[in-house]
mmCIF entry with sequence, helices, sheets and N, C-alpha, C, O atoms, coordinates in Angstrom:
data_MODEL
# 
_entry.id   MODEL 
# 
_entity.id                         1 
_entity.type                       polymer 
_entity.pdbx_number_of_molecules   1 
# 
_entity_poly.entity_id                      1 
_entity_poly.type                           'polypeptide(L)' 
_entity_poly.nstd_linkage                   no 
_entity_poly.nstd_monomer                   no 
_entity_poly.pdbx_seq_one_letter_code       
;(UNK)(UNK)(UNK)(UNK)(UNK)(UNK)(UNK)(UNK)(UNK)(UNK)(UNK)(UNK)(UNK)(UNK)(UNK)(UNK)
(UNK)(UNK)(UNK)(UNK)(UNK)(UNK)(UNK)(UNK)(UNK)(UNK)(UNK)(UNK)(UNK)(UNK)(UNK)(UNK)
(UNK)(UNK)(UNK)(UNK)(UNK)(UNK)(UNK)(UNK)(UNK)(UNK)(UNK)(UNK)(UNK)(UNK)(UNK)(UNK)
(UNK)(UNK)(UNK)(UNK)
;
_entity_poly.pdbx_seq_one_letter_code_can   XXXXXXXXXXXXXXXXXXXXXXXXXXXXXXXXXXXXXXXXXXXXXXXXXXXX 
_entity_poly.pdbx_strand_id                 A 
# 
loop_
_entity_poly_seq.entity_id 
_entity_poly_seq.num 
_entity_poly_seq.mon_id 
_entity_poly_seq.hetero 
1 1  UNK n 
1 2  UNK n 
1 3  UNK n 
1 4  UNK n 
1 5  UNK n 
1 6  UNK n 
1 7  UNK n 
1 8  UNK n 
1 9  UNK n 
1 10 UNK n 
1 11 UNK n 
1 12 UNK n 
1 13 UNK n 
1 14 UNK n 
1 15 UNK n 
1 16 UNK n 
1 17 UNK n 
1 18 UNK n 
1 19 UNK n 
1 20 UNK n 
1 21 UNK n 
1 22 UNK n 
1 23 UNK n 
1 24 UNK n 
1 25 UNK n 
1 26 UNK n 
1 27 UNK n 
1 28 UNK n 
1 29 UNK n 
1 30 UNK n 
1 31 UNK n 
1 32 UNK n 
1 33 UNK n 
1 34 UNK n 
1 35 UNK n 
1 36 UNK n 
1 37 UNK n 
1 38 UNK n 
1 39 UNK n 
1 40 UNK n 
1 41 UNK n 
1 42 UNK n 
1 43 UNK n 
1 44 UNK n 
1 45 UNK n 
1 46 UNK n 
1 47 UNK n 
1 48 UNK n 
1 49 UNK n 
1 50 UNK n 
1 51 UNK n 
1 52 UNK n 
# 
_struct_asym.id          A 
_struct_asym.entity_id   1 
# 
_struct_conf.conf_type_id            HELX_P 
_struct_conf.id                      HELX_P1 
_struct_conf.pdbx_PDB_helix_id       AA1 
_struct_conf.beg_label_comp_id       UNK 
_struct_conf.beg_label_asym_id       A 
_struct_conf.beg_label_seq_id        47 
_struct_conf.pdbx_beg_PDB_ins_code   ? 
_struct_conf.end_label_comp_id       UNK 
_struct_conf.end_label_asym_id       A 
_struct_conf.end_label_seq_id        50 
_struct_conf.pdbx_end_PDB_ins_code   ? 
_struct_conf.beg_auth_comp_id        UNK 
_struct_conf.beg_auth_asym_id        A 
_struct_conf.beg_auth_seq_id         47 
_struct_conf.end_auth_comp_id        UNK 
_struct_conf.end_auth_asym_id        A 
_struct_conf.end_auth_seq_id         50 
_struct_conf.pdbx_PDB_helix_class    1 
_struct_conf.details                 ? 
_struct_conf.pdbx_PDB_helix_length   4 
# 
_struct_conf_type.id          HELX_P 
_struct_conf_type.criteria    ? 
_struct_conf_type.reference   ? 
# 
loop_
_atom_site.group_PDB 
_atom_site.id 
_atom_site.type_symbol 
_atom_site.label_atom_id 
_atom_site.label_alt_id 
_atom_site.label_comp_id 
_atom_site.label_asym_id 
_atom_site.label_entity_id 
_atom_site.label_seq_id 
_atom_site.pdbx_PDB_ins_code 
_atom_site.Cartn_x 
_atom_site.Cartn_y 
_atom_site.Cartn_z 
_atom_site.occupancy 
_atom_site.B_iso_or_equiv 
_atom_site.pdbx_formal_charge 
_atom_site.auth_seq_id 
_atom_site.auth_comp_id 
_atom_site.auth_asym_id 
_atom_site.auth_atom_id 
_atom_site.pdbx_PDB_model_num 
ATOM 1   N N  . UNK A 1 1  ? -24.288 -7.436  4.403   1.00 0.00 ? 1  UNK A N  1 
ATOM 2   C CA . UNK A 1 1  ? -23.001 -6.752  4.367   1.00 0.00 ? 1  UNK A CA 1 
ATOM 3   C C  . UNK A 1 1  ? -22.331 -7.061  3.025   1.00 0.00 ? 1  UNK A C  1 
ATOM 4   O O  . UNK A 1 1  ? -22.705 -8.081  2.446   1.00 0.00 ? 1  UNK A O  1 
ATOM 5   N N  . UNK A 1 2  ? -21.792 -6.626  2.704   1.00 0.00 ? 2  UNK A N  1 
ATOM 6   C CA . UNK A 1 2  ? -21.486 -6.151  1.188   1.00 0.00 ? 2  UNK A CA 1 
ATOM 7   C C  . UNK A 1 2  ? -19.854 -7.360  1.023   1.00 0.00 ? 2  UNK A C  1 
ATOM 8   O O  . UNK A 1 2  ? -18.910 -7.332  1.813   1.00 0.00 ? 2  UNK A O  1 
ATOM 9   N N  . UNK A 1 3  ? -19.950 -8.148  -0.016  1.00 0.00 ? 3  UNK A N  1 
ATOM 10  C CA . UNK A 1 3  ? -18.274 -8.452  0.313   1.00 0.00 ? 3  UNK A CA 1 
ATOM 11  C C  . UNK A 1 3  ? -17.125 -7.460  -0.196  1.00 0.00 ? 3  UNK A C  1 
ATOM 12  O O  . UNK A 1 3  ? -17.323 -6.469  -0.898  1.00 0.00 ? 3  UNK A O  1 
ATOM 13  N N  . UNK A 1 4  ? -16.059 -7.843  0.217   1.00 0.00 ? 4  UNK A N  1 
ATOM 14  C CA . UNK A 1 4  ? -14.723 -7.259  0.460   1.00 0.00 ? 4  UNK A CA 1 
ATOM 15  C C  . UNK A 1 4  ? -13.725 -8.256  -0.147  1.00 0.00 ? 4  UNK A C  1 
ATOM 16  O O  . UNK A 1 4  ? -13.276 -9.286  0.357   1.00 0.00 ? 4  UNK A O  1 
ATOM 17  N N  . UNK A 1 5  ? -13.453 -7.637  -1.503  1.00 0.00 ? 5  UNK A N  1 
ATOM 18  C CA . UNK A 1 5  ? -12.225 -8.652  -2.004  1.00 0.00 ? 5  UNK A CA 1 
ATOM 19  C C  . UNK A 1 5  ? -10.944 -7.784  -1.835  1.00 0.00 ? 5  UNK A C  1 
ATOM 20  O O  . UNK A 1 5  ? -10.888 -6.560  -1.953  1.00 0.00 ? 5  UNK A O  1 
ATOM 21  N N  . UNK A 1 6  ? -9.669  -8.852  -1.464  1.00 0.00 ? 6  UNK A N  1 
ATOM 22  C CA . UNK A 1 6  ? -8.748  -7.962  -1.412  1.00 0.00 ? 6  UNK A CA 1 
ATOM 23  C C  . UNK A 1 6  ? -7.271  -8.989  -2.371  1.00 0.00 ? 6  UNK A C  1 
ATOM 24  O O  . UNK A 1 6  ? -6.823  -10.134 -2.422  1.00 0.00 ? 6  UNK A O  1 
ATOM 25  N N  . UNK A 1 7  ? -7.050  -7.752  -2.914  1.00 0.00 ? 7  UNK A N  1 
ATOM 26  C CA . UNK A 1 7  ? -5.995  -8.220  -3.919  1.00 0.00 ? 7  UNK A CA 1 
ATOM 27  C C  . UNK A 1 7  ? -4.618  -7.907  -3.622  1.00 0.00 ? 7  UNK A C  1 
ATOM 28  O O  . UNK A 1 7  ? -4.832  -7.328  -2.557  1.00 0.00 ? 7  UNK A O  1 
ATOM 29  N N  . UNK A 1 8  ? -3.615  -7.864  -3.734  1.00 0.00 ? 8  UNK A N  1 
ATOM 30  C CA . UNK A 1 8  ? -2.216  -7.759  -3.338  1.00 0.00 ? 8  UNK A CA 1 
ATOM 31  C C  . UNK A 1 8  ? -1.768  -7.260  -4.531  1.00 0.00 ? 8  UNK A C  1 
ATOM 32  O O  . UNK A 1 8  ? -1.745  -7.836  -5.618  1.00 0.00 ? 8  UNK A O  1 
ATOM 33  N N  . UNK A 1 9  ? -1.407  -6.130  -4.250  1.00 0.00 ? 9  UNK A N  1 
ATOM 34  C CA . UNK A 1 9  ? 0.173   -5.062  -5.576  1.00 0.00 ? 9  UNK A CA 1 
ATOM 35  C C  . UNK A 1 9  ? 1.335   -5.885  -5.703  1.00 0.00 ? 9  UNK A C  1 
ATOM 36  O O  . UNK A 1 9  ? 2.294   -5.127  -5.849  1.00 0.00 ? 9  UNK A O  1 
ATOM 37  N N  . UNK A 1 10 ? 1.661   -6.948  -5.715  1.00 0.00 ? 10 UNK A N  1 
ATOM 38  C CA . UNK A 1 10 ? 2.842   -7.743  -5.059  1.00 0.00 ? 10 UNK A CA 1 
ATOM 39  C C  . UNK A 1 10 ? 3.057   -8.891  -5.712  1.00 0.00 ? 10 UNK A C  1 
ATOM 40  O O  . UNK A 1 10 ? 2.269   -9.774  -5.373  1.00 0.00 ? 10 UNK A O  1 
ATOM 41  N N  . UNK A 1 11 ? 3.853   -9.206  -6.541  1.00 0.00 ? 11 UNK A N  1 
ATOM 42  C CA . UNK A 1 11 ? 4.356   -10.625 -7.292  1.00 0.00 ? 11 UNK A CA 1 
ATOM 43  C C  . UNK A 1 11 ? 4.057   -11.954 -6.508  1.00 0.00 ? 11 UNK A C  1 
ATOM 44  O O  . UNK A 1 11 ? 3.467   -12.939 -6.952  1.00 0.00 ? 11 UNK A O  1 
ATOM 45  N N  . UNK A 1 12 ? 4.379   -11.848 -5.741  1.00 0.00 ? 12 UNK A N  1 
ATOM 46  C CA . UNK A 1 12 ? 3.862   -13.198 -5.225  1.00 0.00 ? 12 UNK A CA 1 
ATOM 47  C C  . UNK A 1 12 ? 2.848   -12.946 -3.730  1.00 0.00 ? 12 UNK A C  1 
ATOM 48  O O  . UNK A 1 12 ? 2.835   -11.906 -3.071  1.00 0.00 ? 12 UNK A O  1 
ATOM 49  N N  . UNK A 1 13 ? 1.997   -14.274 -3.426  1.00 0.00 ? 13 UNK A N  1 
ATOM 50  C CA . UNK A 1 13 ? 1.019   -14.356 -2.088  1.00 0.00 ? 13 UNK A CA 1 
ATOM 51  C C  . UNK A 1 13 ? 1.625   -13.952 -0.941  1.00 0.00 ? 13 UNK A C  1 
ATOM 52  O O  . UNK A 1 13 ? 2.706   -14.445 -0.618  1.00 0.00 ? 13 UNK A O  1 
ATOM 53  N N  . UNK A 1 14 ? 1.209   -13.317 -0.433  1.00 0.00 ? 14 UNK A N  1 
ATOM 54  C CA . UNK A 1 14 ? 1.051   -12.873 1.396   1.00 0.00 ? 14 UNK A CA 1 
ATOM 55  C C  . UNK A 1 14 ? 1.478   -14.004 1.843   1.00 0.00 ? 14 UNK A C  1 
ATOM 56  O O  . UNK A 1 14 ? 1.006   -14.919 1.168   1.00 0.00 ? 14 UNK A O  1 
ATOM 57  N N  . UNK A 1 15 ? 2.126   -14.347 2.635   1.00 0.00 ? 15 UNK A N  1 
ATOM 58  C CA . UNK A 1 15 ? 2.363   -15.678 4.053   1.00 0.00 ? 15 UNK A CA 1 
ATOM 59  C C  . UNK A 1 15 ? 1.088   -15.319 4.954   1.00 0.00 ? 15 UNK A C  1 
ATOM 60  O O  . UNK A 1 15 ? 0.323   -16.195 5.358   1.00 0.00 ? 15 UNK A O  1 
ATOM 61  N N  . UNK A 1 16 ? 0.884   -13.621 5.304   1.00 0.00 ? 16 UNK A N  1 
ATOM 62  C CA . UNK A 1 16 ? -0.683  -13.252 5.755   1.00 0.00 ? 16 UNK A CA 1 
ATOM 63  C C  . UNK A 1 16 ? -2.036  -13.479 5.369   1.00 0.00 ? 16 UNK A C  1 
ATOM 64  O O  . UNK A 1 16 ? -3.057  -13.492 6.056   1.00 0.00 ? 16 UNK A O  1 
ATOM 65  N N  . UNK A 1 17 ? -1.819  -13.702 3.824   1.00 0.00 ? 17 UNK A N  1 
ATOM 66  C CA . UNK A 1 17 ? -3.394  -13.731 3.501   1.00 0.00 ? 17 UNK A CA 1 
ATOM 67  C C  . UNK A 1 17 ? -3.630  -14.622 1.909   1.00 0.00 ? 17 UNK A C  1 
ATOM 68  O O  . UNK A 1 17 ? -3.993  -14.319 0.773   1.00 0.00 ? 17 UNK A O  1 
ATOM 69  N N  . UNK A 1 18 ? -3.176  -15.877 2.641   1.00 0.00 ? 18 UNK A N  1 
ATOM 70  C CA . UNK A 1 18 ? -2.202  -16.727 1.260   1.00 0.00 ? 18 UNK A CA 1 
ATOM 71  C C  . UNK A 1 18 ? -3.668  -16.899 0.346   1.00 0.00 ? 18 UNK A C  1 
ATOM 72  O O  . UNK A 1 18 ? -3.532  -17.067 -0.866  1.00 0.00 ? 18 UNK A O  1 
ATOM 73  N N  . UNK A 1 19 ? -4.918  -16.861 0.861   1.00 0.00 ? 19 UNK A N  1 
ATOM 74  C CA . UNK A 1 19 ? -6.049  -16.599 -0.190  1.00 0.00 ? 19 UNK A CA 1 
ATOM 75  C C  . UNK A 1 19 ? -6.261  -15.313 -0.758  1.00 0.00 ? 19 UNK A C  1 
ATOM 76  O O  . UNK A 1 19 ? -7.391  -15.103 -1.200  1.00 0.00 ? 19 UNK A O  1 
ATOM 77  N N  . UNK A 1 20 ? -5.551  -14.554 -0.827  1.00 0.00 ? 20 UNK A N  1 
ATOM 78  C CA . UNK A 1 20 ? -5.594  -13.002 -1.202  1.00 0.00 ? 20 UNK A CA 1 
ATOM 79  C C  . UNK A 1 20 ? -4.737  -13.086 -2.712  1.00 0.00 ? 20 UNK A C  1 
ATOM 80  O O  . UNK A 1 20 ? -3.521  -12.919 -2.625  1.00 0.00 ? 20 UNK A O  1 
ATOM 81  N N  . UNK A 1 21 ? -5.288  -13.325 -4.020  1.00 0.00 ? 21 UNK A N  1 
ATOM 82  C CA . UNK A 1 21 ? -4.581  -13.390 -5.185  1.00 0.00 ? 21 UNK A CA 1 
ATOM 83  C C  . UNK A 1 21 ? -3.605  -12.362 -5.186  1.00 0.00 ? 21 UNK A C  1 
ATOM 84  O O  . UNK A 1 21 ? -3.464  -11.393 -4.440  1.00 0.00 ? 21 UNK A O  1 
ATOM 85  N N  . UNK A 1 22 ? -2.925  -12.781 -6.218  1.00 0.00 ? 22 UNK A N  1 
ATOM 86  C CA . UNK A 1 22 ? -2.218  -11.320 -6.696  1.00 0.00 ? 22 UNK A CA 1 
ATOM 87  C C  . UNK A 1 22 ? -2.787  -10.548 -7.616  1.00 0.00 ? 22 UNK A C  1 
ATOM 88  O O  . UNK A 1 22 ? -3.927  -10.882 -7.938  1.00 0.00 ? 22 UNK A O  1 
ATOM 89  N N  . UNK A 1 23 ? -2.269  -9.487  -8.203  1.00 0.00 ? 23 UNK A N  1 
ATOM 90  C CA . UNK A 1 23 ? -2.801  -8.627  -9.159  1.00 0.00 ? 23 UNK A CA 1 
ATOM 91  C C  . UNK A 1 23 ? -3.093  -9.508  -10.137 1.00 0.00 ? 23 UNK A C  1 
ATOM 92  O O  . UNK A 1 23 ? -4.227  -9.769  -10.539 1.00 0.00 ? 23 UNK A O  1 
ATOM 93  N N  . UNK A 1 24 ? -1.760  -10.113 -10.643 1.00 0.00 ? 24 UNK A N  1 
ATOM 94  C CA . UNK A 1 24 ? -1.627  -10.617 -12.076 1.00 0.00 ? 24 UNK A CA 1 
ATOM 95  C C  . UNK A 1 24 ? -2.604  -12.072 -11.982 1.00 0.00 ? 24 UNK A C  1 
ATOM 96  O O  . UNK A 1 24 ? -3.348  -12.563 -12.832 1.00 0.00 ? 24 UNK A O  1 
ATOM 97  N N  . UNK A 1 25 ? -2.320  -12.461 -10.796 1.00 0.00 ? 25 UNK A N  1 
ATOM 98  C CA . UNK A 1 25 ? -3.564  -13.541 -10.770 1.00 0.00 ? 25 UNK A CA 1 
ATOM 99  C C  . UNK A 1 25 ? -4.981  -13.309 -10.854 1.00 0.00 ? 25 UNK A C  1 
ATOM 100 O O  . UNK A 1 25 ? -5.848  -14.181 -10.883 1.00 0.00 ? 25 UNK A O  1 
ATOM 101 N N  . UNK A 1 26 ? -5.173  -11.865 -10.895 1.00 0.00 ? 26 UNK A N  1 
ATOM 102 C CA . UNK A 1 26 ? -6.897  -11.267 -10.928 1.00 0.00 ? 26 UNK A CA 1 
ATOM 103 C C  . UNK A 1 26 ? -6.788  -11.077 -12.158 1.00 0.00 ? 26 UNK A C  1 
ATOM 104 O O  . UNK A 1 26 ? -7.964  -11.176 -12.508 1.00 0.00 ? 26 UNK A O  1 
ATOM 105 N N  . UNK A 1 27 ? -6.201  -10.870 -13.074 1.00 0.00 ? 27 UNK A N  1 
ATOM 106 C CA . UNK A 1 27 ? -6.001  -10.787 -14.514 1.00 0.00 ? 27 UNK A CA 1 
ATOM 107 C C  . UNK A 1 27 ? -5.415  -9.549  -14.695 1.00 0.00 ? 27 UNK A C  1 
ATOM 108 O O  . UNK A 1 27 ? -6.213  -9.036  -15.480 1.00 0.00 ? 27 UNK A O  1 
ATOM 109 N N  . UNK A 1 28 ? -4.559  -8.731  -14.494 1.00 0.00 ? 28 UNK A N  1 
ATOM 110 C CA . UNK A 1 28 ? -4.104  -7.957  -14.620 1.00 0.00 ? 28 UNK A CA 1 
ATOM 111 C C  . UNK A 1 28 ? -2.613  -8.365  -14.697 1.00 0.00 ? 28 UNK A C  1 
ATOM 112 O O  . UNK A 1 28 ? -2.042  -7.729  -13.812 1.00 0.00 ? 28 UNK A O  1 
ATOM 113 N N  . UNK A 1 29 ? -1.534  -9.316  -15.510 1.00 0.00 ? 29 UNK A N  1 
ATOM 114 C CA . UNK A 1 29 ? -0.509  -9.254  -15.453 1.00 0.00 ? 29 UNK A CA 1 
ATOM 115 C C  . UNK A 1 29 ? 0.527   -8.119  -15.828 1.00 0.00 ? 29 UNK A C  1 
ATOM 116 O O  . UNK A 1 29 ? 0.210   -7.216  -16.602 1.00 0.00 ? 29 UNK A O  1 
ATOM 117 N N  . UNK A 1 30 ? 1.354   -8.174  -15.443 1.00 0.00 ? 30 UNK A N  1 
ATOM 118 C CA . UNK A 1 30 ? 2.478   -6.608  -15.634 1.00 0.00 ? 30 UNK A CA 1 
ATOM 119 C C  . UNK A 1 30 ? 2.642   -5.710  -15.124 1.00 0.00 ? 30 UNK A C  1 
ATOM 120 O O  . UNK A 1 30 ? 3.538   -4.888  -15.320 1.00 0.00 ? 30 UNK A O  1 
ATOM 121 N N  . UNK A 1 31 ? 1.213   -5.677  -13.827 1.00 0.00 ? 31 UNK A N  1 
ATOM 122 C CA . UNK A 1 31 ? 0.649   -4.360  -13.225 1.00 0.00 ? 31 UNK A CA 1 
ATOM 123 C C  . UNK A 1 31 ? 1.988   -4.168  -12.035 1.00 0.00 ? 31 UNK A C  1 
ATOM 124 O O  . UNK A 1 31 ? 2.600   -5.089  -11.495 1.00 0.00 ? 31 UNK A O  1 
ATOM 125 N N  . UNK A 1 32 ? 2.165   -2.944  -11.874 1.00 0.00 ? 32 UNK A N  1 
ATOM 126 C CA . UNK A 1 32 ? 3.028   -2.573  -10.483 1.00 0.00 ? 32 UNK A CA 1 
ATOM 127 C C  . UNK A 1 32 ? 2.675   -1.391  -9.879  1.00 0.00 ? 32 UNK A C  1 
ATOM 128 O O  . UNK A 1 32 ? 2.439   -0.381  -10.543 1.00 0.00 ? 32 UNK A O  1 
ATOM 129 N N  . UNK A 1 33 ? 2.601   -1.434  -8.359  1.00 0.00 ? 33 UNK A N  1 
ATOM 130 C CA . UNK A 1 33 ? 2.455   -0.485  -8.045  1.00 0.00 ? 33 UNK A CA 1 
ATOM 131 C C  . UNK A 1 33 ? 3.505   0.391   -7.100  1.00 0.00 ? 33 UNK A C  1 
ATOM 132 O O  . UNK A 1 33 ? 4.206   -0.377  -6.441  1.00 0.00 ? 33 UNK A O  1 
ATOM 133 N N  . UNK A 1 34 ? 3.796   1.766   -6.860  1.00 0.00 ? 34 UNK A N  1 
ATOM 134 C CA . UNK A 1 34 ? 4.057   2.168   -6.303  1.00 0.00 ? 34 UNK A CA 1 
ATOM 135 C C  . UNK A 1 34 ? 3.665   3.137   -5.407  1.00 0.00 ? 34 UNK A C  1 
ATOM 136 O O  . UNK A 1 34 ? 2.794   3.900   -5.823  1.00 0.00 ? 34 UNK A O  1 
ATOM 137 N N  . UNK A 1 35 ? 4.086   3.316   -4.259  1.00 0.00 ? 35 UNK A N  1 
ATOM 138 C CA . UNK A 1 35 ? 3.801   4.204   -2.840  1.00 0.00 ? 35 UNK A CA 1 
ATOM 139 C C  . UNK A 1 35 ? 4.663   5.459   -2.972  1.00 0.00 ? 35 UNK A C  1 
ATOM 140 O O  . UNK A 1 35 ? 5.525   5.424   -3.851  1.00 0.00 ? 35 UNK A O  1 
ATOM 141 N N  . UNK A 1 36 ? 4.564   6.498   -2.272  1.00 0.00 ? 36 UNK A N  1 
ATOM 142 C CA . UNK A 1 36 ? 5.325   7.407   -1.703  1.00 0.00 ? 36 UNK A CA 1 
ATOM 143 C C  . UNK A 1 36 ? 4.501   8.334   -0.280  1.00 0.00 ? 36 UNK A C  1 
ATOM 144 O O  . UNK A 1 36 ? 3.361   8.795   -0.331  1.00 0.00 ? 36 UNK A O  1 
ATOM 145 N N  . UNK A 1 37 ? 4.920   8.372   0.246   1.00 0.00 ? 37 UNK A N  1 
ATOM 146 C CA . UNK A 1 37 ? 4.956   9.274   1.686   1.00 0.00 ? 37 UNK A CA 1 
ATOM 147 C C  . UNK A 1 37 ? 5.444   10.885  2.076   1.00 0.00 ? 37 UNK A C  1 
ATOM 148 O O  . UNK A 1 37 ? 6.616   11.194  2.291   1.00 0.00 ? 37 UNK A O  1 
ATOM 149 N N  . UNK A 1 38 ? 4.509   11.648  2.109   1.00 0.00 ? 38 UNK A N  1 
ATOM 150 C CA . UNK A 1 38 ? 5.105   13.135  2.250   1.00 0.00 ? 38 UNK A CA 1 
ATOM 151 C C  . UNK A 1 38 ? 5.038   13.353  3.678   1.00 0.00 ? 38 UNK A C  1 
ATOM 152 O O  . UNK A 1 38 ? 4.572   12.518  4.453   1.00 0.00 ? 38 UNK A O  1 
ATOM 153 N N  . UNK A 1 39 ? 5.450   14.345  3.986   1.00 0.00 ? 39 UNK A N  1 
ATOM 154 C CA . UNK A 1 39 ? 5.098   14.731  5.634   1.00 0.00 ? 39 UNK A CA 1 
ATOM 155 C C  . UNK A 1 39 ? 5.298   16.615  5.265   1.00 0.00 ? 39 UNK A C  1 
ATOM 156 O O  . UNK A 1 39 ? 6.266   16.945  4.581   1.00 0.00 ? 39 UNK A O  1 
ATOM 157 N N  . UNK A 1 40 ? 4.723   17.253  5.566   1.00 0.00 ? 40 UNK A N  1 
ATOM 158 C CA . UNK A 1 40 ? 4.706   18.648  5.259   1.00 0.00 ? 40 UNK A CA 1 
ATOM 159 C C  . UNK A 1 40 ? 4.319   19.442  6.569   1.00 0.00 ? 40 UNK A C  1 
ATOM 160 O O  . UNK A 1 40 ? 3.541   19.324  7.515   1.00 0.00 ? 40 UNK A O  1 
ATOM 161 N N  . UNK A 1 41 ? 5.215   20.253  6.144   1.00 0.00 ? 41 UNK A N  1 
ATOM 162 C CA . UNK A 1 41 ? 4.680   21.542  7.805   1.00 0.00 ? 41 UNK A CA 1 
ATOM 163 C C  . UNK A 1 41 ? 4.932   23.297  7.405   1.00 0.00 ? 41 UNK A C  1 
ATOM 164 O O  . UNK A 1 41 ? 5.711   23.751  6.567   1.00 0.00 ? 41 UNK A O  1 
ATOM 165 N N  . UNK A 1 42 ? 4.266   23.827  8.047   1.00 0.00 ? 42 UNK A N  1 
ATOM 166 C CA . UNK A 1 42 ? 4.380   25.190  7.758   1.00 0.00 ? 42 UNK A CA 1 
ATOM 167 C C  . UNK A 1 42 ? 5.614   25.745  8.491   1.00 0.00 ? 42 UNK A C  1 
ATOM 168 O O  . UNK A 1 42 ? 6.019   25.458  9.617   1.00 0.00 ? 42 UNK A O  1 
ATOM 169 N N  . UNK A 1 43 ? 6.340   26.988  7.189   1.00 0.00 ? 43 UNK A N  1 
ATOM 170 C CA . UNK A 1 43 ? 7.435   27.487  7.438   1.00 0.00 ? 43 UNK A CA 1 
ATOM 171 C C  . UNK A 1 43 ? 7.602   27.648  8.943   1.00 0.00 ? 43 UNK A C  1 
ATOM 172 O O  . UNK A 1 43 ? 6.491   27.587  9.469   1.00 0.00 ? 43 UNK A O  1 
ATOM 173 N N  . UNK A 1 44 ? 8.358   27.791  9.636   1.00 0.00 ? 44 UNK A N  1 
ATOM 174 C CA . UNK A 1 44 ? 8.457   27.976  10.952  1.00 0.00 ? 44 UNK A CA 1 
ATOM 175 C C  . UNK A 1 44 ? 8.294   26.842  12.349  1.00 0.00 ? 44 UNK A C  1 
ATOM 176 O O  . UNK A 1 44 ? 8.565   26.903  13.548  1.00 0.00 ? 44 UNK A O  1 
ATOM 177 N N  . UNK A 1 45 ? 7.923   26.204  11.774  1.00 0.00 ? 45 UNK A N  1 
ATOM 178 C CA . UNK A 1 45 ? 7.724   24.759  12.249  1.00 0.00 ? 45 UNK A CA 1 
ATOM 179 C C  . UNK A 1 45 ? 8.885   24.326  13.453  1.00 0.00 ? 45 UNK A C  1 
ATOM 180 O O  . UNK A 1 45 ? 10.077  24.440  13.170  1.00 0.00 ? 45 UNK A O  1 
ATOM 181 N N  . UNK A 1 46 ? 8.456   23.813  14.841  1.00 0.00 ? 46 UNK A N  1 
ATOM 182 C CA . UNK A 1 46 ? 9.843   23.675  15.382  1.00 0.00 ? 46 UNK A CA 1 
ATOM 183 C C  . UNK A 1 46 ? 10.079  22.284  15.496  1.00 0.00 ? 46 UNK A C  1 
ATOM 184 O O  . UNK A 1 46 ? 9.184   21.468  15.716  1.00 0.00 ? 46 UNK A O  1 
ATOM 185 N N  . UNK A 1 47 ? 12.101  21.815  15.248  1.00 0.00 ? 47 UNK A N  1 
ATOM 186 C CA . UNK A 1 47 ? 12.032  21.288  14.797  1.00 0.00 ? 47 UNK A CA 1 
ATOM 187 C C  . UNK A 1 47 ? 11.551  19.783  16.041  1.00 0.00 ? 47 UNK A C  1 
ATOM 188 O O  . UNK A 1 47 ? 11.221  18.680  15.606  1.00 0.00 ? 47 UNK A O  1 
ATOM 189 N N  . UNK A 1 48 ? 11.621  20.084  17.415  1.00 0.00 ? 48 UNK A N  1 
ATOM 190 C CA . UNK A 1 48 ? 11.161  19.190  18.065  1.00 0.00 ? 48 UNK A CA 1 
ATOM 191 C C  . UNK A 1 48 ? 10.168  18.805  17.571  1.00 0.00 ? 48 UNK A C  1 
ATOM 192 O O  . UNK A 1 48 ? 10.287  17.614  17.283  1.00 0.00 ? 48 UNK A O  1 
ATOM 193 N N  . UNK A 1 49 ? 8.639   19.449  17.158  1.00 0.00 ? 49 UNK A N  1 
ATOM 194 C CA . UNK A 1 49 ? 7.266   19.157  16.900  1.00 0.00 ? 49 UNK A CA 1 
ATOM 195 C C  . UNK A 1 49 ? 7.706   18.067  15.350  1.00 0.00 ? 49 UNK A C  1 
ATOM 196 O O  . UNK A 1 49 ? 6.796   17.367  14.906  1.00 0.00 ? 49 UNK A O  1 
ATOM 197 N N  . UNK A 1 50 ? 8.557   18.040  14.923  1.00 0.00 ? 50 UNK A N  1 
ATOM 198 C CA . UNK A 1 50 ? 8.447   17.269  13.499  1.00 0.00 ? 50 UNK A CA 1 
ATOM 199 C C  . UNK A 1 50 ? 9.364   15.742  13.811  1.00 0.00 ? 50 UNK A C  1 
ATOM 200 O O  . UNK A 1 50 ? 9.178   14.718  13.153  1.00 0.00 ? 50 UNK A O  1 
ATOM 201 N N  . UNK A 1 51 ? 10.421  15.870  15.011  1.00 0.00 ? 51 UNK A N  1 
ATOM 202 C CA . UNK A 1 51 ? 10.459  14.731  15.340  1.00 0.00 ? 51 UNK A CA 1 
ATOM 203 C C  . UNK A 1 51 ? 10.000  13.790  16.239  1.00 0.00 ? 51 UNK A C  1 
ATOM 204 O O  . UNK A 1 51 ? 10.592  12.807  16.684  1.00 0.00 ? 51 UNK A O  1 
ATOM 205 N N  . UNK A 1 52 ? 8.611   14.291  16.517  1.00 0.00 ? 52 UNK A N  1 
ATOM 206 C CA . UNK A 1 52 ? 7.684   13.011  17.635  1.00 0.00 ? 52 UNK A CA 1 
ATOM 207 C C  . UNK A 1 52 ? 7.084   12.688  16.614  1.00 0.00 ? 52 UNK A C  1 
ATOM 208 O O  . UNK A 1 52 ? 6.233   11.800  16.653  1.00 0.00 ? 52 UNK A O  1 
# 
């Protein structure tokens, strides 16, 4: 099985996964990342179905 490293977008360690470096600790200092979230629906859409 193949390993799985996992790094953190995040200035400082996880309390979750306090062996999980950070970015800048993998050598990448300065790095930041950001997220965003869409939600999209076709015209006509009712609006019950978009708030469950």
């Amino acid at each position: 099985m193949p390993k799985t490293e996992i790094i953190l977008a995040h200035p400082v360690r996880s309390t979750l996964y306090p062996d999980a470096p950070t970015i800048a600790e993998s050598g990448f200092p300065g790095f930041e990342a950001q997220g965003w979230f869409r939600l999209s629906a076709p015209a006509g859409t009712r609006n019950r179905s978009l708030r469950s």
